[in-house]
N, C-alpha and C positions, 0 to 999 in steps of 0.2 A: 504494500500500500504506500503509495508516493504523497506525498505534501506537497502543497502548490506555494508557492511565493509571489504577493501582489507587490511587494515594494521592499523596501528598505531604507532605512536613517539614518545617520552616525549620530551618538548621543555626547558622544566624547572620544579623540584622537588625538594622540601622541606619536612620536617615532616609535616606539617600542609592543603600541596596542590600540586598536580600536575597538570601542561598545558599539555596537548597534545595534536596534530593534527592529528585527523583520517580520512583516507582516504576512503571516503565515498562516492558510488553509488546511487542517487534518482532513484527511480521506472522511470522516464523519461529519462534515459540513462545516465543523466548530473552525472559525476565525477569529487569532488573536494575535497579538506582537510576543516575539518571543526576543530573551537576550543573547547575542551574540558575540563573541570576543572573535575580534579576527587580530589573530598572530602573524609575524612574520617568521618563515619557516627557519629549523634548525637542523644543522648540522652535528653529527654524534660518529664521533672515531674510537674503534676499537684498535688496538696497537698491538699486539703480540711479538712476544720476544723469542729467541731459539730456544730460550729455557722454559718456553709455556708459563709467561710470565705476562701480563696486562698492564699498559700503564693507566694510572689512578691515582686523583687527586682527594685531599681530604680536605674539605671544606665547610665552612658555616653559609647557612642561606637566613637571610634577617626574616625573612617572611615567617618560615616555619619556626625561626630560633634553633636552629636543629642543625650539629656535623654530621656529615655522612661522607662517604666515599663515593667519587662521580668520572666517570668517563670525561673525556676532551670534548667541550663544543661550545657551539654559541650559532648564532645569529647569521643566516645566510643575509651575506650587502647587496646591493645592488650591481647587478651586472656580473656577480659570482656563481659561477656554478656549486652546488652542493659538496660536488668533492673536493673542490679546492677551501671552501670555508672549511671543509672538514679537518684540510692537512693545516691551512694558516691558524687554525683555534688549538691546533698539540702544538704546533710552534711557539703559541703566543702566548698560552698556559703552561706547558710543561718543557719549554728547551728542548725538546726534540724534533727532529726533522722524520715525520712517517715515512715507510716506503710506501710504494704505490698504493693509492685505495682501490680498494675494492667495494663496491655494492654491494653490503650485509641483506639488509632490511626496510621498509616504508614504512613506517607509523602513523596512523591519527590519532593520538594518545585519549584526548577527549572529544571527541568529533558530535557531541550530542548539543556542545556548547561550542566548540570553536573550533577555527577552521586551520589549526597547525598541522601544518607536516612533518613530522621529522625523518630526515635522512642520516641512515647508521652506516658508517663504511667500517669494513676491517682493511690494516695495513699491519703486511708482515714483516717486524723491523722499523730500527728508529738509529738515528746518530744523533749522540747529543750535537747539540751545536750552541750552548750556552744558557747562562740563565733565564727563567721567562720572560718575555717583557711586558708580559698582564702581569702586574703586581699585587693585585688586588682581588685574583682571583680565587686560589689554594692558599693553605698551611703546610701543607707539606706533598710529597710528590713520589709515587713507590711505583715499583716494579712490582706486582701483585700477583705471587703462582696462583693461577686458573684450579686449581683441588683445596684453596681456600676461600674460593669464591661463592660456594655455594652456600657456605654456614656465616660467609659477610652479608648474605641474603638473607639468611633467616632468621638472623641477630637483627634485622632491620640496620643494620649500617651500612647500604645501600637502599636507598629509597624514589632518586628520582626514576620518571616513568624513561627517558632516554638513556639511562647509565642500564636500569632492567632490561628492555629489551635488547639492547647492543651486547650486554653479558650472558644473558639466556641464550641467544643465537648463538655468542661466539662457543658455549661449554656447549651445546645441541652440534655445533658444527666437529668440534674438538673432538664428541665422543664419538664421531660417524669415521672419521678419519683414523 
């Protein structure tokens, strides 16, 4: 059953997010405005090392108040392709220079509310090539063996939805291999 859309509004836009209220038809006749966040998409790098090892940043987010442990990413710019935000965000976070990415995974993390995308690449291999130049981003910066990764999940010290699915696929991929 499909939803029809008569319009749309922006209620409030920034660089980083827009609300909007779209005026939206249910297959049941019922019409009302619904809220929308439209995001700008993100890029999520999985790094793998020869020692079966993930790079992984440990960070504080103000929102939740909460550390956790998070994959490389951010913000695809304008005029960037996905995979390249993907390698510039471990360079600018973590001092590494990825090898090639690869196409993990597509995500609509919450697609019932908003319209991100996020794009997960794995890259096999890294040279450092100095310290980060996001300064602001991690506390600290690890090489992560993938057979601890599963109980970083279920201790909840992994929580965001882009660090889960880029580490799910990469140990899904791992044990096929």
């Amino acid at each position: 059953m499909e939803w029809k859309t008569h319009g749309e509004r922006q209620i409030y836009t920034n660089p980083w997010v827009n609300l909007c209220l779209v005026d939206v038809e249910q297959p049941d006749g019922r019409r009302w405005e619904h809220h929308v966040v439209r995001l700008r998409h993100l890029a999520v790098a999985a790094v793998v090392n020869d020692q079966r090892e993930i790079l992984m940043m440990w960070r504080h987010r103000f929102i939740t108040d909460a550390w956790a442990w998070e994959l490389p990413m951010g913000l695809i710019e304008d005029g960037e392709t996905p995979e390249e935000a993907a390698a510039r965000e471990v360079e600018e976070e973590t001092g590494w220079r990825p090898g090639p990415m690869k196409p993990l995974i597509y995500a609509e993390p919450a697609n019932g509310i908003t319209d991100s995308q996020h794009y997960v690449f794995r890259a096999d291999g890294a040279t450092h090539i100095g310290p980060p130049t996001e300064k602001n981003e991690s506390d600290r910066i690890e090489w992560v063996p993938l057979d601890r990764v599963r109980g970083m999940i279920d201790r909840r010290e992994v929580v965001s939805s882009g660090s889960l699915v880029g580490l799910l696929y990469v140990l899904m991929d791992e044990a096929i291999r």
